[in-house]
ZAGU-27934 format. One record per atom (N, C-alpha, C): residue number from 0; residue in three letters; atom name; x negated, y negated, z negated. Coordinates in Angstrom, 3 decimals. Each point is the difference from the previous one (the first is absolute). Last residue first. Example, Ala and Ser with C-alpha at 12.3 -4.5 7.8 and 13.67 -1.06 7.14 Angstrom:
% ZAGU-27934
    k    r   a        c1        c2        c3
    1  SER   N   -12.850     2.250    -7.080
    1  SER  CA    -0.820    -1.190    -0.060
    1  SER   C     0.770    -1.090    -0.730
    0  ALA   N    -0.290     5.720     0.070
    0  ALA  CA     0.890    -1.190     0.000
    0  ALA   C    -0.900    -1.200     0.000
This chain:
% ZAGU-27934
    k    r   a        c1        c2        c3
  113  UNK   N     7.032    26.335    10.311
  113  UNK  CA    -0.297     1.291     0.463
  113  UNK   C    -1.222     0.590    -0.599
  112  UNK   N     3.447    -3.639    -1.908
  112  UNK  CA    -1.127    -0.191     0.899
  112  UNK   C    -0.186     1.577     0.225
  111  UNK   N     4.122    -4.338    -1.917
  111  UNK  CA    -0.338     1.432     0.252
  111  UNK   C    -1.425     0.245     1.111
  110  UNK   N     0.670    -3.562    -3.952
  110  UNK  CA     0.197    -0.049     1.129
  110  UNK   C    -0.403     1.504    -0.065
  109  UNK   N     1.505    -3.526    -3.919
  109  UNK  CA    -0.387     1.101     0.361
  109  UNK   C    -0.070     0.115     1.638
  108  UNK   N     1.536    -3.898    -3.166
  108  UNK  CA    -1.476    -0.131     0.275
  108  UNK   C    -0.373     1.577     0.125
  107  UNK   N     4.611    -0.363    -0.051
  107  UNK  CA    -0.408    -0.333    -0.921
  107  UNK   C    -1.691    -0.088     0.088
  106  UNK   N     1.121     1.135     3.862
  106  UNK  CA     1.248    -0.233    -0.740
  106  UNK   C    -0.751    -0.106    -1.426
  105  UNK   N    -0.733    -0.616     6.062
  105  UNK  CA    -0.876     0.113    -1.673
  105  UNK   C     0.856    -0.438    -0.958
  104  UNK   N     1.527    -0.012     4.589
  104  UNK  CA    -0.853     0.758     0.000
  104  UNK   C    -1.300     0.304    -1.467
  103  UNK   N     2.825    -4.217     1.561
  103  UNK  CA     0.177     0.580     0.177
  103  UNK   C    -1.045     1.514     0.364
  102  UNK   N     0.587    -5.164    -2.481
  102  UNK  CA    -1.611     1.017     0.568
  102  UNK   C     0.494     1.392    -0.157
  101  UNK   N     1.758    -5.525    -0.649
  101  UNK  CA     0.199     1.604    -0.349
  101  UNK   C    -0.941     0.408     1.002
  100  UNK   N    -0.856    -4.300    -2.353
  100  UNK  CA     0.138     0.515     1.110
  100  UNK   C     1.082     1.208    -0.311
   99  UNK   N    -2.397    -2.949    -3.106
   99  UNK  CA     1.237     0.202     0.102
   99  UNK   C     0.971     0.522     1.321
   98  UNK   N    -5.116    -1.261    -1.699
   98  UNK  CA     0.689    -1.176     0.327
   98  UNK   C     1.507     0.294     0.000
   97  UNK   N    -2.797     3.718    -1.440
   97  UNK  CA     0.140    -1.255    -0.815
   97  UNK   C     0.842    -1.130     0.290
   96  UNK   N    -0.430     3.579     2.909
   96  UNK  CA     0.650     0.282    -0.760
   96  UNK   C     0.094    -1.346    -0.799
   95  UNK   N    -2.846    -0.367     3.144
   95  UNK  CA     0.951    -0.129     0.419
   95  UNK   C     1.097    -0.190    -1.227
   94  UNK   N    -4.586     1.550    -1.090
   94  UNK  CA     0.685    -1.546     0.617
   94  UNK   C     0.693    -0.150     0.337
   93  UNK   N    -1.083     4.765    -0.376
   93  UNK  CA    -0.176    -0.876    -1.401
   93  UNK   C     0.803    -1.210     0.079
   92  UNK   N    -1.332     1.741     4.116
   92  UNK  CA     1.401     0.238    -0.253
   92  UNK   C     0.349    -0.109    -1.364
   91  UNK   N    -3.988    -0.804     1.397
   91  UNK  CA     0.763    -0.400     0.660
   91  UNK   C     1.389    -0.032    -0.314
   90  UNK   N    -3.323     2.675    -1.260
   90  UNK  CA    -0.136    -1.278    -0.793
   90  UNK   C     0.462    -0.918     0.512
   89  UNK   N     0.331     4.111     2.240
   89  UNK  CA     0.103    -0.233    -1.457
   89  UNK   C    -0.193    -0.668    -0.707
   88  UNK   N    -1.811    -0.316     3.737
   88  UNK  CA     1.278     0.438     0.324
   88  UNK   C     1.224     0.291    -1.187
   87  UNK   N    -5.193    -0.378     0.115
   87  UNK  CA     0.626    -1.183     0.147
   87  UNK   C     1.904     0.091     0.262
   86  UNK   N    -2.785     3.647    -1.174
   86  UNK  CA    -0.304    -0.576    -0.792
   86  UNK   C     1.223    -1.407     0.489
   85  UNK   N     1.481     4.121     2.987
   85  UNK  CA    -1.752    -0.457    -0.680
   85  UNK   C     0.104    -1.100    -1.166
   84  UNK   N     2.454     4.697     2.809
   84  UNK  CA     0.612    -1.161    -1.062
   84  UNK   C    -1.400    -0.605    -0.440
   83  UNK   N     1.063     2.828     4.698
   83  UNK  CA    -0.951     0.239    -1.230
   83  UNK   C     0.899    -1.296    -0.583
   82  UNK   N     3.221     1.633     3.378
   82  UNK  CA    -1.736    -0.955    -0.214
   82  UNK   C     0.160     0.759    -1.261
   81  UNK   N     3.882     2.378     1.212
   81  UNK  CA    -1.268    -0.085     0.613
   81  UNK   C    -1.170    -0.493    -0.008
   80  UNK   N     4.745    -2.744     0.249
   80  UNK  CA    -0.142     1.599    -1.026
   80  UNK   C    -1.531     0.452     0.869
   79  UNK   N    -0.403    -5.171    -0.722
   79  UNK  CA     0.950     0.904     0.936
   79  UNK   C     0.219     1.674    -0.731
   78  UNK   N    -0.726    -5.229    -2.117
   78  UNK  CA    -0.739     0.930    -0.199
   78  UNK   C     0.873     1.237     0.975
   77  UNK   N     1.578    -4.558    -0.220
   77  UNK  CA    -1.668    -0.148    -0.170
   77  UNK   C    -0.424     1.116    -0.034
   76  UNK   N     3.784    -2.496     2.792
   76  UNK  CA    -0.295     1.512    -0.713
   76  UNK   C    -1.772    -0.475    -0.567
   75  UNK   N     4.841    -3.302     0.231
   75  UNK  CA    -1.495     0.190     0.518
   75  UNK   C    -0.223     1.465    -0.133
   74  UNK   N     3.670    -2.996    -0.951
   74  UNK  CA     0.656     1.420     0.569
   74  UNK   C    -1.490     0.356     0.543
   73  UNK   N     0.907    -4.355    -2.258
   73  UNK  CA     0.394    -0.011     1.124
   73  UNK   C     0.219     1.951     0.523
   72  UNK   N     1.325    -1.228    -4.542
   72  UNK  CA    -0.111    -0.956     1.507
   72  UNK   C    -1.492     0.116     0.140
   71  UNK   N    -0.363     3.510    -2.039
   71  UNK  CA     1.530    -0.454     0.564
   71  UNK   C    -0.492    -1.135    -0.742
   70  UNK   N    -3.450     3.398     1.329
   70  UNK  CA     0.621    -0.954    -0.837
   70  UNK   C     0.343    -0.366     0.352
   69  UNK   N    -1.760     5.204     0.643
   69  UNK  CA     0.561    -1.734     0.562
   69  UNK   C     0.291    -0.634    -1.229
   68  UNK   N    -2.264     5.025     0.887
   68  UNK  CA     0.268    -0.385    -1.029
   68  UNK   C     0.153    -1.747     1.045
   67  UNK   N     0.843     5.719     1.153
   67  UNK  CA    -0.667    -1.103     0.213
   67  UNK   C     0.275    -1.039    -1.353
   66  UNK   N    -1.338     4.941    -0.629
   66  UNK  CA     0.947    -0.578     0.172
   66  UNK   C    -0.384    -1.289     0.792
   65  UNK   N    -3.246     3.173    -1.425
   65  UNK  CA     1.921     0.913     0.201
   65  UNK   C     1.238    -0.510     0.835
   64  UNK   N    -5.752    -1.210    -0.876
   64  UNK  CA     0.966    -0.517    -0.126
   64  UNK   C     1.130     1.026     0.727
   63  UNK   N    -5.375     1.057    -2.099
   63  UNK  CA     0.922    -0.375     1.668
   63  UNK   C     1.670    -0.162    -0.736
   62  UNK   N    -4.403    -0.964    -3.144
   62  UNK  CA     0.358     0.437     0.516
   62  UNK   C     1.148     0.111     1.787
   61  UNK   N    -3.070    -2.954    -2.664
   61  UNK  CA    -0.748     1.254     1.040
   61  UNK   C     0.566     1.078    -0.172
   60  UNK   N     1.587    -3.398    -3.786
   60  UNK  CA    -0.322    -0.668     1.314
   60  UNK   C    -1.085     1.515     0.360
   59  UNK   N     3.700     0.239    -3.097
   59  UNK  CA    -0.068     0.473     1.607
   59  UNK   C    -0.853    -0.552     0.310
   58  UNK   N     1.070    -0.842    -4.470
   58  UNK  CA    -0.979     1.133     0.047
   58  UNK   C     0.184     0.374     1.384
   57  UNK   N     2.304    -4.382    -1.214
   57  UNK  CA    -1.557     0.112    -0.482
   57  UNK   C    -0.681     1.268     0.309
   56  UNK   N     4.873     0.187     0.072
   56  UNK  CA    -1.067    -0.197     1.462
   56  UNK   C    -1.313    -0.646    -0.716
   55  UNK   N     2.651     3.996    -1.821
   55  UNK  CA    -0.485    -1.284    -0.505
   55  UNK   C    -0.371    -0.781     1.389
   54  UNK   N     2.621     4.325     1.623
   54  UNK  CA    -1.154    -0.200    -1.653
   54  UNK   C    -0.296    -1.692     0.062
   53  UNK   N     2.376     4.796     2.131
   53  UNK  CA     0.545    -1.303    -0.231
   53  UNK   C    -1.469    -0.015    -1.090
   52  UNK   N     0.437     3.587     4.314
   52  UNK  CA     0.289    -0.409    -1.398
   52  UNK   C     0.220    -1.636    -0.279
   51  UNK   N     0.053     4.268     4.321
   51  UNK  CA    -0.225    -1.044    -0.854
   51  UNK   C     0.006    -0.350    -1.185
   50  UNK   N    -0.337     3.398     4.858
   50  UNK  CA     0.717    -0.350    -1.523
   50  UNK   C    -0.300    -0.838    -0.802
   49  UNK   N     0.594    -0.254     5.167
   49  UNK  CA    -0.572     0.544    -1.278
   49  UNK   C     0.294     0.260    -0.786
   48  UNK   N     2.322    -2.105     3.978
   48  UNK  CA     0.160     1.132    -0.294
   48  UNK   C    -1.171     0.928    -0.920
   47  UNK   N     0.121    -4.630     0.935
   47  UNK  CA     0.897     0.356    -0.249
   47  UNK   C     0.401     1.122    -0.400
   46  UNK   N    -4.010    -1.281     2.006
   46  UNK  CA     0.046    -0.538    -1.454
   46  UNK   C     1.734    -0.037    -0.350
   45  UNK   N    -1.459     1.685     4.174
   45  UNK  CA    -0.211     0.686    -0.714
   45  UNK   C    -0.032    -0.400    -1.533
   44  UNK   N     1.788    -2.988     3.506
   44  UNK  CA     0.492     1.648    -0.581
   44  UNK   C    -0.494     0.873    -0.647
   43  UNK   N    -1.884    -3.596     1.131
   43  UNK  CA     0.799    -0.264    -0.810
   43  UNK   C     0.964     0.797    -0.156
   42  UNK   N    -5.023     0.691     0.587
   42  UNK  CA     1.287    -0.116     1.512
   42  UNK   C     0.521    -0.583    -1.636
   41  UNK   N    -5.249    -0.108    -1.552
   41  UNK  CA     1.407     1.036     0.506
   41  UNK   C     0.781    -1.129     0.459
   40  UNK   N    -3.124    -2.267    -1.281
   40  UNK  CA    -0.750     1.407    -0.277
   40  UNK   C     1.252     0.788     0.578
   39  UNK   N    -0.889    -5.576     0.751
   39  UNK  CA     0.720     0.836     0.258
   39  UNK   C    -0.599     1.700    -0.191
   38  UNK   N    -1.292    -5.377    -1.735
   38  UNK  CA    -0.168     1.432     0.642
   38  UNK   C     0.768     1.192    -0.116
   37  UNK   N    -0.677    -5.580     0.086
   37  UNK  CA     0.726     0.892    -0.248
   37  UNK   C    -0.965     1.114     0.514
   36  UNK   N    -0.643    -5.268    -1.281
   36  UNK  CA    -0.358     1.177     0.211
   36  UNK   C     0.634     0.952    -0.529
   35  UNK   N     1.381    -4.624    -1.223
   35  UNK  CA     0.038     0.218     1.837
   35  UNK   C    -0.825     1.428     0.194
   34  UNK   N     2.609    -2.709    -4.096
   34  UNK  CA    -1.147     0.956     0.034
   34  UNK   C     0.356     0.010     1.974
   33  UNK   N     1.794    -4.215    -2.290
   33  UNK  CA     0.498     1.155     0.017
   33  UNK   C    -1.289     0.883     0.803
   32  UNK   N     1.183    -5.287    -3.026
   32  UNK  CA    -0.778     1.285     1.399
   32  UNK   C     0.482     0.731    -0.209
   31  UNK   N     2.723    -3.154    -1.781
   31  UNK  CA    -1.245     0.803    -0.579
   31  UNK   C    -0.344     0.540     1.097
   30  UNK   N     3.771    -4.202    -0.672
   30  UNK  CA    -0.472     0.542     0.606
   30  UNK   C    -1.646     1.250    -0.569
   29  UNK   N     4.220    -0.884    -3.030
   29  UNK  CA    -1.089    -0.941     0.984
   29  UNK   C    -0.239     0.602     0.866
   28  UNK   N     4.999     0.390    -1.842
   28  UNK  CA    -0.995     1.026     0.525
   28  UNK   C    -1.279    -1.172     0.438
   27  UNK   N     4.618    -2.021    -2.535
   27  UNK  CA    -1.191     0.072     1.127
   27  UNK   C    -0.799     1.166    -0.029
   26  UNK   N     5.363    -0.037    -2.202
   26  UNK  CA    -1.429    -0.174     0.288
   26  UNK   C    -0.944     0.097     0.965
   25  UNK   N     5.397    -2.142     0.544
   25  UNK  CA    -1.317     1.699    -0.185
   25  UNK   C    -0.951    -0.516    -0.719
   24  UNK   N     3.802    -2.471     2.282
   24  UNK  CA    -0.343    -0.163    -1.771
   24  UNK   C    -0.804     1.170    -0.829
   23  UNK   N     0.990    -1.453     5.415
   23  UNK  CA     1.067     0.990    -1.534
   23  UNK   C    -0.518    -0.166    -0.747
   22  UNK   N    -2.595    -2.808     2.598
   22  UNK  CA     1.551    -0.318     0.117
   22  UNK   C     1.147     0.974    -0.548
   21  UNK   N    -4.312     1.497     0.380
   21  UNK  CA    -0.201    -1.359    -1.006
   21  UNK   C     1.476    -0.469    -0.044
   20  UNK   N    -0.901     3.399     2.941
   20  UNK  CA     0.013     0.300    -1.499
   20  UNK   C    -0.387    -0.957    -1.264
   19  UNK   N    -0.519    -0.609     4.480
   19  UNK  CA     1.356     0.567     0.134
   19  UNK   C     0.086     0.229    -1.237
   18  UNK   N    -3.913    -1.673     1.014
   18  UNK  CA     0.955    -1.118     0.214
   18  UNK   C     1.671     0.466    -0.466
   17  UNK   N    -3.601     3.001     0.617
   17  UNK  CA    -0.376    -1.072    -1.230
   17  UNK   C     0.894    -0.834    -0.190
   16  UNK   N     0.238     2.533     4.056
   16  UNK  CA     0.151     0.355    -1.104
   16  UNK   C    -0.074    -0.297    -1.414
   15  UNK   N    -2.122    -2.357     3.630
   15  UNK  CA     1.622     0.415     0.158
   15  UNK   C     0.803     0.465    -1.091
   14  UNK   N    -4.812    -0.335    -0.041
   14  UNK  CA     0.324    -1.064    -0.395
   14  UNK   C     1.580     0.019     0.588
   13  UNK   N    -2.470     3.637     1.074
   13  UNK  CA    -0.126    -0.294    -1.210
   13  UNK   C     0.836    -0.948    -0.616
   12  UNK   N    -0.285     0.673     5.053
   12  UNK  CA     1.030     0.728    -1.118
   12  UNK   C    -0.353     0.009    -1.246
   11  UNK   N    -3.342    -2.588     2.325
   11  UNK  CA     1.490    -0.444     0.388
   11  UNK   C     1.115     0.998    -0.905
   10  UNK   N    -4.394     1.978    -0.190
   10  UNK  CA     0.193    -1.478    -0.830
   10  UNK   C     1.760    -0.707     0.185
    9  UNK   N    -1.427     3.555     2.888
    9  UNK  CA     0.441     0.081    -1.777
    9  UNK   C    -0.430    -0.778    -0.316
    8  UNK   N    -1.077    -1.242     3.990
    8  UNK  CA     1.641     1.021     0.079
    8  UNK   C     0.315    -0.194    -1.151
    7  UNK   N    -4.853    -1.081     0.131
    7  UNK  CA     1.154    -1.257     0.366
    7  UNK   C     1.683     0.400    -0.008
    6  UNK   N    -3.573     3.176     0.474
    6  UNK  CA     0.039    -0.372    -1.769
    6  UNK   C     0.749    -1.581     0.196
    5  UNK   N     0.581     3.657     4.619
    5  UNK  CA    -0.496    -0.805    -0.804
    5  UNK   C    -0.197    -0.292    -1.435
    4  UNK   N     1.911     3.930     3.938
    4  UNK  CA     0.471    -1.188    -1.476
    4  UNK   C    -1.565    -0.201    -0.378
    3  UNK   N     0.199     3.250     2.983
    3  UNK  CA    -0.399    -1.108     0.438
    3  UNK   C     0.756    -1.042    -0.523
    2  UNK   N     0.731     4.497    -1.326
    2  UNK  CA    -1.731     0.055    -0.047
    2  UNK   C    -0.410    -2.040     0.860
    1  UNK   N     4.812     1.141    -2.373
    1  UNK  CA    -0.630     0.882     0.770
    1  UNK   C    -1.707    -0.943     0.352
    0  UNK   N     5.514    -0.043    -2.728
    0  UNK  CA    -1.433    -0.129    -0.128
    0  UNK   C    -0.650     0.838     1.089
């Protein structure tokens, strides 16, 4: 991915993938938007090297993220260590879950936040 990919690109790998996992006998992931405003409050080192806690992700949104948080397939990052955690991002990753994603970086609907 890079800044001169197109919404024609991912579309094309959308529907690849769709394809690939139709032919294993996966479940479909729909397609859901995905939150596009990030804000980055701290390095990702420094959201590493905080101290942290674990809590409800319903109760992170404004807080800063510990951890990064992806969903497998495809290996996306939705939430970097460092961004602020916002409303949509979290309700994002709600959706995913539901559809049956994994959503590396949030364990039992807990996420680590600074």
């Amino acid at each position: 991915v890079t800044p001169y990919n197109r919404h024609s690109d991912f579309m094309s790998l959308f529907h690849a993938l769709k394809e690939i996992v139709t032919d294993a006998n996966h479940p479909i992931i729909p397609h859901i938007s995905a939150p596009v405003i990030k804000t980055r409050t701290i390095s990702p080192g420094k959201g590493l090297y905080s101290p942290a806690e674990t809590v409800e992700l319903s109760h992170a949104i404004g807080r800063i993220a510990a951890v990064s948080v992806c969903m497998y397939p495809p290996g996306s990052t939705i939430i970097c260590m460092g961004e602020k955690i916002t409303k949509d991002a979290v309700e994002y990753i709600g959706a995913v879950l539901e559809e049956g994603a994994d959503v590396i970086g949030i364990t039992d609907g807990r996420i680590d936040v600074v």
